[in-house]
N, C-alpha and C positions, 0 to 999 in steps of 0.2 A: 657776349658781344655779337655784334651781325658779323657775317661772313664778308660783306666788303666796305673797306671804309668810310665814312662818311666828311663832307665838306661840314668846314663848323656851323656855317649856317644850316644846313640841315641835321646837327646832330642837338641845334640850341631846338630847334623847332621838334623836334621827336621829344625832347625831354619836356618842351612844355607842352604840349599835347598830354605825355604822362602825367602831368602836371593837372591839367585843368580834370583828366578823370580821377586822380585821387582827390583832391577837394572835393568833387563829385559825392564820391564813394566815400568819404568820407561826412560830408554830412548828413547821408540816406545814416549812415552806422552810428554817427552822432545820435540822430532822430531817434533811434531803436534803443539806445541804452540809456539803463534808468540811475540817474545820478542818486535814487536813495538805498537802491539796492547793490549795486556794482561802484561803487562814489570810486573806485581806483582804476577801470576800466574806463568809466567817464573820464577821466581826468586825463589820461593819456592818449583817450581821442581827442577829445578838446582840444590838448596839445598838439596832436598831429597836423591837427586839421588846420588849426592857425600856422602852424609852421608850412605845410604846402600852401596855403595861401600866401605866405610871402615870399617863397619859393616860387612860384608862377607870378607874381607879380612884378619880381627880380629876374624871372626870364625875361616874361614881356618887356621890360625895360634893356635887356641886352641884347633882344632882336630887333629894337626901332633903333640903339644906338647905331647899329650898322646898317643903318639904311631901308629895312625891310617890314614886312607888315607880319605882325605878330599871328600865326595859327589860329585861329578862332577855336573855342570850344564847343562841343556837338550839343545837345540839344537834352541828351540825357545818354550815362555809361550805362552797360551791363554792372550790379553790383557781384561778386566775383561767388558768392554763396549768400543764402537764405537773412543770413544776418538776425534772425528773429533771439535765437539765445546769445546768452554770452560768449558760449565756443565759437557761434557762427560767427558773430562781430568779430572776436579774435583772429580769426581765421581770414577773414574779408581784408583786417586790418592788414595782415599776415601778407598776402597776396600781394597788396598795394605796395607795400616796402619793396618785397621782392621784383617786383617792373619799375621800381622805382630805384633798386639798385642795379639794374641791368642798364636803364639808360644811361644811367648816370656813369656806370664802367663807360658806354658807348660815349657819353660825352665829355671823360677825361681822355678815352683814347684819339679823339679827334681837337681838339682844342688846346691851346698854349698858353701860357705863361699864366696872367691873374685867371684868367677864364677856367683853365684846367686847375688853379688851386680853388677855384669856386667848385667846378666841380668834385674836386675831391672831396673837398668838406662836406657836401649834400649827399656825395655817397657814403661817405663816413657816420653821417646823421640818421641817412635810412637804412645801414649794415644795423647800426645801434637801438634804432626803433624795431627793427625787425626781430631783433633778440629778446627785446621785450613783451614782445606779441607772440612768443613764442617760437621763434625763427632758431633756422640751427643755423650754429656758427660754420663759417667757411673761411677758409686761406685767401680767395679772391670773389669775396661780396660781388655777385651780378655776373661773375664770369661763369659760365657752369660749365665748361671745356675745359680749364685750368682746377 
């Protein structure tokens, strides 16, 4: 989590920010793997990647409800490693969960009631994908001080 805390408006906007770069990086990673030789690596980015896409589309819709104009996404992310073999993709994938469970700690620590049980669930979602890709398990997903 940041060291200080965040308004929910800017902790909705930080997560979708993280947001629009794993969709990003996510389909650079998609691009690179081969559904006839890896068909079980495919299939769980594939999954990712629609799931961050409704993810950030479900931001975007909770930062115009409150009046505000939704983060724009950049133009193109860093992808987080080479991504060319399998391990790389893994490991890319890897990364993306991990920022994606950080913010998400940051935006159940700042938000209430439906919003913080939305964000729970999406941190719960990318503690769970990140174990798949390889991630080690932790007591508190996204907190790395705890």
């Amino acid at each position: 989590m940041s060291a200080e805390p965040k308004t929910p408006h800017e902790a909705l906007q930080t997560t979708l920010a993280a947001e629009h770069a794993a969709v990003y990086v996510y389909g650079v990673v998609g691009g690179r793997v081969s559904v006839s030789t890896q068909p079980d690596l495919w299939s769980r980015v594939r999954s990712a990647y629609a799931l961050h896409r409704a993810r950030r589309d479900q931001l975007t819709a909770m930062v115009r409800a409150i009046g505000r104009e939704p983060v724009a996404s950049e133009v193109s992310y860093q992808v987080p490693s080479r991504a060319r073999t399998p391990l790389e993709q893994e490991e890319a994938a890897r990364t993306v969960e991990e920022r994606c469970c950080a913010v998400y700690a940051d935006l159940v620590g700042s938000t209430s009631r439906a919003q913080r049980q939305w964000a729970l669930d999406a941190l719960e979602d990318a503690a769970v994908r990140l174990l798949g890709f390889g991630g080690a398990a932790t007591a508190y997903p996204g907190i790395d001080e705890l």
